[in-house]
VOKE-340017 format. One line per field, with one value per residue: x, y, z of N, C-alpha, C, O in turn; residue in three letters. Coordinates in steps of 0.2 Angstrom, whole numbers, always signed. Layout:
N
n_east	X	...
n_north	Y	...
n_up	Z	...
ca_east	X	...
ca_north	Y	...
ca_up	Z	...
c_east	X	...
c_north	Y	...
c_up	Z	...
o_east	X	...
o_north	Y	...
o_up	Z	...
res	Ala	...
end
This chain:
142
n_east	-367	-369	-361	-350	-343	-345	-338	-323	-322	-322	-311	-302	-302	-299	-286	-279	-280	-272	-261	-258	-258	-246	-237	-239	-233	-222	-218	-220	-213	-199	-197	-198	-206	-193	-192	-194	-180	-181	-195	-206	-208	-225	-234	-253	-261	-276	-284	-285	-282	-270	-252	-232	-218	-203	-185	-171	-157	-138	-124	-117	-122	-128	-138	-151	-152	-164	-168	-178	-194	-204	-221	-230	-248	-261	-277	-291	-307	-301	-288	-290	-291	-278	-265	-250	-238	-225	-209	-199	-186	-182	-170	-166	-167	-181	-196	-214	-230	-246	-263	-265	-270	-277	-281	-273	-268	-256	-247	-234	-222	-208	-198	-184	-173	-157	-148	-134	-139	-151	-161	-175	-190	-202	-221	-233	-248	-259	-254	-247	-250	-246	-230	-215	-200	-184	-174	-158	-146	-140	-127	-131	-130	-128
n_north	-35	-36	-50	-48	-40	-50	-57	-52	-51	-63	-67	-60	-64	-78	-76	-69	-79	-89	-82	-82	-96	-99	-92	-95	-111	-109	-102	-115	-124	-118	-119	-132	-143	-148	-166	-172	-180	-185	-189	-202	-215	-221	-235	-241	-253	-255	-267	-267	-262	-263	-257	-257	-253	-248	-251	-250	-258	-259	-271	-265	-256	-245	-235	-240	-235	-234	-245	-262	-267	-278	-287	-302	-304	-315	-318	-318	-328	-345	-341	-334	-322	-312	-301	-291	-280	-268	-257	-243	-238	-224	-209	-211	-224	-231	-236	-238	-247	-246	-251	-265	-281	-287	-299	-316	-329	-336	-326	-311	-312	-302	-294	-289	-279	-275	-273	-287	-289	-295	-297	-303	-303	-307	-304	-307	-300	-302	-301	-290	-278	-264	-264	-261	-265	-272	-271	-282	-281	-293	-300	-311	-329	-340
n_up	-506	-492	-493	-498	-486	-476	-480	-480	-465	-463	-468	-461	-448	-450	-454	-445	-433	-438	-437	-423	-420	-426	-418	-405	-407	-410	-400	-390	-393	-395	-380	-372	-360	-349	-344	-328	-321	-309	-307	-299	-310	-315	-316	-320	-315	-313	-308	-293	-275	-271	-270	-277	-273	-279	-279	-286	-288	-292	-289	-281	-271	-279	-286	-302	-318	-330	-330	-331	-323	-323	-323	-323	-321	-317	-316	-308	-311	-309	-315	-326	-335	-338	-337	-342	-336	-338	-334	-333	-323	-313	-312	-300	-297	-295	-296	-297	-296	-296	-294	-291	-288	-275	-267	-276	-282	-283	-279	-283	-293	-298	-310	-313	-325	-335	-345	-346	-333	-320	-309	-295	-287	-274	-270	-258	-262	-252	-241	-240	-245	-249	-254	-250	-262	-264	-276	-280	-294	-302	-311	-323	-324	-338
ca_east	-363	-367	-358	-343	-340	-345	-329	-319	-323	-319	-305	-298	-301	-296	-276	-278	-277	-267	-255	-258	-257	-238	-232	-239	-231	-214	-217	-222	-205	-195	-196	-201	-206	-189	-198	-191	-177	-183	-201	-204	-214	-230	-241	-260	-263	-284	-287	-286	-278	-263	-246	-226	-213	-197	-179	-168	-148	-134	-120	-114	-132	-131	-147	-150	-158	-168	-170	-182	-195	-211	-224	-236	-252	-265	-280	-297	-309	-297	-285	-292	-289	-271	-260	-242	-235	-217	-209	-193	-185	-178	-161	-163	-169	-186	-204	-219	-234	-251	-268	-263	-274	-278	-279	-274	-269	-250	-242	-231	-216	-206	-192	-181	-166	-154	-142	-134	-140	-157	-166	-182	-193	-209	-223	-243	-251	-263	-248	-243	-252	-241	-226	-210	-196	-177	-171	-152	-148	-135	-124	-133	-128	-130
ca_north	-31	-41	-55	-47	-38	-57	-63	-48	-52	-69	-67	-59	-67	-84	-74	-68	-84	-94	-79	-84	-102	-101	-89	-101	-116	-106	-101	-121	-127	-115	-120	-137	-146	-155	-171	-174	-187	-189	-192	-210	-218	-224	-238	-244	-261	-255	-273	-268	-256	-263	-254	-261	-247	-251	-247	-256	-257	-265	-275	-260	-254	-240	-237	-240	-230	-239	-253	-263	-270	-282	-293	-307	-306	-321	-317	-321	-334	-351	-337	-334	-315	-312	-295	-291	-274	-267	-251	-243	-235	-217	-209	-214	-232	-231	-236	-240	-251	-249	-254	-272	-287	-290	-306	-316	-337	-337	-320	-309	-310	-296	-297	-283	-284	-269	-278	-293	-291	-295	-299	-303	-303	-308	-301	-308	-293	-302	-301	-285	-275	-258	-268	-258	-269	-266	-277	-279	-284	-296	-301	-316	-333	-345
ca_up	-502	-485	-494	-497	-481	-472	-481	-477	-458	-460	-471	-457	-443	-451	-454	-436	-430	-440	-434	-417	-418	-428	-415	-400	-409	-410	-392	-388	-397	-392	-374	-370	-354	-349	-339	-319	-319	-299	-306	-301	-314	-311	-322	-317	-316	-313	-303	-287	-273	-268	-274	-275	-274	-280	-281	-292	-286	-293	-284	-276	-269	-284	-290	-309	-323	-335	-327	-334	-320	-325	-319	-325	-317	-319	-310	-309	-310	-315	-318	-336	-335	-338	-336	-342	-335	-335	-332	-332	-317	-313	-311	-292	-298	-294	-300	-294	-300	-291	-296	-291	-285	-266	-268	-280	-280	-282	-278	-286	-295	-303	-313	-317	-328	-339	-352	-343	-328	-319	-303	-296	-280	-274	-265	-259	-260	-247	-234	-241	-250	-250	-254	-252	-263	-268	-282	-284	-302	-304	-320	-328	-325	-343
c_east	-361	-361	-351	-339	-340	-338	-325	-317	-320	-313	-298	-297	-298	-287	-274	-277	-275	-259	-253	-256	-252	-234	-234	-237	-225	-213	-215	-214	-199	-192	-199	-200	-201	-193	-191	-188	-177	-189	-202	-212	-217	-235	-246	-261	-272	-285	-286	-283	-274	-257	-240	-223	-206	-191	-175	-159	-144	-129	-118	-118	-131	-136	-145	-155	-159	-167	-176	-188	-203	-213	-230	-241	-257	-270	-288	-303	-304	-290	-285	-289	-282	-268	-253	-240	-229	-216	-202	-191	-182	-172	-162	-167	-175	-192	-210	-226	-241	-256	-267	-267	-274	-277	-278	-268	-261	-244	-241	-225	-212	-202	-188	-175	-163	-150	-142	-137	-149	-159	-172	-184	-200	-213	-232	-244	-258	-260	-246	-247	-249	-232	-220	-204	-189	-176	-162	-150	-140	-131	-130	-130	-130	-132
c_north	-34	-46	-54	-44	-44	-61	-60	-51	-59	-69	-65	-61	-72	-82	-72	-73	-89	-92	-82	-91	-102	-100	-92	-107	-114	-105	-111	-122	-125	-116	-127	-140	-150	-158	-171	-179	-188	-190	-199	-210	-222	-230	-241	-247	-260	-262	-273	-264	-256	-261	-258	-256	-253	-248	-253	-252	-259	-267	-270	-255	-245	-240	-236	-234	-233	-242	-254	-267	-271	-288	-294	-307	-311	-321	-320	-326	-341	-344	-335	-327	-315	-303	-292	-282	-273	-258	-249	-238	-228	-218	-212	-220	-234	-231	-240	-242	-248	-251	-262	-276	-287	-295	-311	-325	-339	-330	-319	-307	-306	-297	-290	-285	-276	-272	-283	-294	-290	-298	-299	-302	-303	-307	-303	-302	-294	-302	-294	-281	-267	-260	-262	-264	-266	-275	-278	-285	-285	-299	-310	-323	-337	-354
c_up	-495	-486	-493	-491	-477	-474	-478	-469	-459	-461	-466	-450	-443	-450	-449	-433	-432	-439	-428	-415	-420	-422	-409	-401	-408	-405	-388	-388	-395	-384	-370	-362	-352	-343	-333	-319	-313	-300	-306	-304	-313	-317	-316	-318	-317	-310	-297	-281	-273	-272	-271	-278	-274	-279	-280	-290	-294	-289	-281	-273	-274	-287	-299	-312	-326	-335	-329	-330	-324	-323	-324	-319	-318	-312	-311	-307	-312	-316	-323	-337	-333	-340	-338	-341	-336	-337	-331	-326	-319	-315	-304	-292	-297	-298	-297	-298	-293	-298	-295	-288	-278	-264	-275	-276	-278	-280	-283	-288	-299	-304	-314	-320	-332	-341	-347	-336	-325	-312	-302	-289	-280	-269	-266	-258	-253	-240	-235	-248	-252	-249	-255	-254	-266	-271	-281	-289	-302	-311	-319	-328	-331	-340
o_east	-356	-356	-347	-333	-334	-334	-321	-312	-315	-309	-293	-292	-294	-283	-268	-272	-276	-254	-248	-253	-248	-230	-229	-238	-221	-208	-211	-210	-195	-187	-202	-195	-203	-196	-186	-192	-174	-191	-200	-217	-214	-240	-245	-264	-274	-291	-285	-279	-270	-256	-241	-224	-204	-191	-174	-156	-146	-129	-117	-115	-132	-139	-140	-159	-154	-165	-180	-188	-206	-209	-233	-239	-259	-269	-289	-304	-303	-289	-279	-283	-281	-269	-250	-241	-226	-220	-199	-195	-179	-169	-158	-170	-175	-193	-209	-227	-239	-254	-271	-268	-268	-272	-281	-266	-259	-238	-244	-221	-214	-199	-192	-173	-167	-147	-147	-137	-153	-156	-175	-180	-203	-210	-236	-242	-261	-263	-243	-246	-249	-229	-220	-202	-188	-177	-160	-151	-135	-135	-131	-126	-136	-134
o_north	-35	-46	-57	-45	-45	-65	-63	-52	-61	-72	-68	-60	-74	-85	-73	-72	-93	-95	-85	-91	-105	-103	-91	-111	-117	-107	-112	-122	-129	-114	-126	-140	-156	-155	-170	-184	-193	-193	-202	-207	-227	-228	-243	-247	-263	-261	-278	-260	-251	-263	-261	-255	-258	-242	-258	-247	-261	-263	-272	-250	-240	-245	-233	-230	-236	-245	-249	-272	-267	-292	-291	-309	-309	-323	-324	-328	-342	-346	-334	-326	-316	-300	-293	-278	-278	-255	-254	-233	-226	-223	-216	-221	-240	-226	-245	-239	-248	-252	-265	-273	-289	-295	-309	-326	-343	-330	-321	-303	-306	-301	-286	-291	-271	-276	-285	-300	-286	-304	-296	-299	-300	-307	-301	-299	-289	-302	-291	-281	-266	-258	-259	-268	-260	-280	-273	-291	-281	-298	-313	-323	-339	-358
o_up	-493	-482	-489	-490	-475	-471	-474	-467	-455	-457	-466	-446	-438	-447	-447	-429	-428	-439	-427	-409	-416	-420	-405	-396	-405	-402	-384	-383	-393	-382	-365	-359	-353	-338	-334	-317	-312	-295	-311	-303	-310	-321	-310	-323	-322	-309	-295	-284	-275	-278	-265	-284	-271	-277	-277	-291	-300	-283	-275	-271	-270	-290	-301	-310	-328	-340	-330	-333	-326	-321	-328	-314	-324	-306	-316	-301	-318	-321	-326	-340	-327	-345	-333	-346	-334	-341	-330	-326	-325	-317	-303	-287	-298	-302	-293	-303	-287	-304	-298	-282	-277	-259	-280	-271	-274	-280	-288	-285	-305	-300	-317	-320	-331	-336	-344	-334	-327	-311	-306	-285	-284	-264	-270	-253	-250	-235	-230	-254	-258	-245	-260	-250	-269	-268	-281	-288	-301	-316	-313	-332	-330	-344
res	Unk	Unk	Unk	Unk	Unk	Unk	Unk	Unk	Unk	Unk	Unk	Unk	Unk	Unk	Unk	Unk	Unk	Unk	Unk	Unk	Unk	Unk	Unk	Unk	Unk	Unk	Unk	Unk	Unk	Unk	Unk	Unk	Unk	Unk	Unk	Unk	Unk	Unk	Unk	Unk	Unk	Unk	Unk	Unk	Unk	Unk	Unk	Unk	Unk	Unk	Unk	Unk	Unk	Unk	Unk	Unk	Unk	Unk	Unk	Unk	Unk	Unk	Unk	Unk	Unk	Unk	Unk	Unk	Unk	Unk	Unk	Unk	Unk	Unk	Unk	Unk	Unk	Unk	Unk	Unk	Unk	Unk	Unk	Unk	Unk	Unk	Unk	Unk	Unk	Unk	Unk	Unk	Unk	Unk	Unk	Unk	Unk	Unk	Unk	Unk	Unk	Unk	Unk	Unk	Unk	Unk	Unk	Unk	Unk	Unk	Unk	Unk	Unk	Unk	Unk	Unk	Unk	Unk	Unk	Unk	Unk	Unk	Unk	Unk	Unk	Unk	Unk	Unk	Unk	Unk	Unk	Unk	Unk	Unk	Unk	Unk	Unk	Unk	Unk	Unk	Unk	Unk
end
């Protein structure tokens, strides 16, 4: 008799909340998080404080959208430990890297680029460790 009442109870709790969970996935789906085309996007290097804010033109100081901005980092002893980040920018062209190195033996180069076109710019983070930078991405010479 325990037995069968112990199922009942579960029986029914388990259908109680598998109600629950449909009609909180119908809810979910129904309404999803559109993301902030003004959030600038952010990656963590994790090696060190210094950050490099960007904003990515083109020839006509238009900012881009999905620009594509990345850096090689080569750090360490000898420089054995090696890094490759990249990031793609806003609607208002913009992205930012921190976690970045202090010091580090050669600077840093960034590259951005969207189809044909690409630029770069470079920045010691021991001169500059809060680096504000503007790219602007030119057509591609062969």
């Amino acid at each position: 008799m325990k037995n069968k009442l112990l199922l009942k109870v579960l029986s029914l709790a388990l259908s109680s909340l598998a109600v629950s969970a449909i009609s909180f996935s119908q809810t979910s789906a129904s309404n999803p998080a559109a993301p902030d085309p003004h959030a600038v996007p952010v990656i963590d290097g994790g090696i060190g404080p210094c950050t490099a804010d960007f904003i990515i033109t083109d020839s006509g100081g238009a900012p881009v959208y999905a620009a594509k901005v990345r850096v090689h980092i080569a750090y360490g002893f000898w420089s054995v430990r090696k890094l490759d980040l990249e990031l793609g920018t806003n609607i208002d062209g913009k992205a930012c890297f921190v976690g970045l190195p202090d010091r580090i033996k050669h600077g840093l180069y960034f590259h951005a680029s969207q189809g044909d076109n690409i630029g770069e710019a470079f920045d010691d983070p021991a001169n500059t460790c809060k680096a504000q930078l503007t790219i602007t991405l030119q057509k591609k010479t062969r």
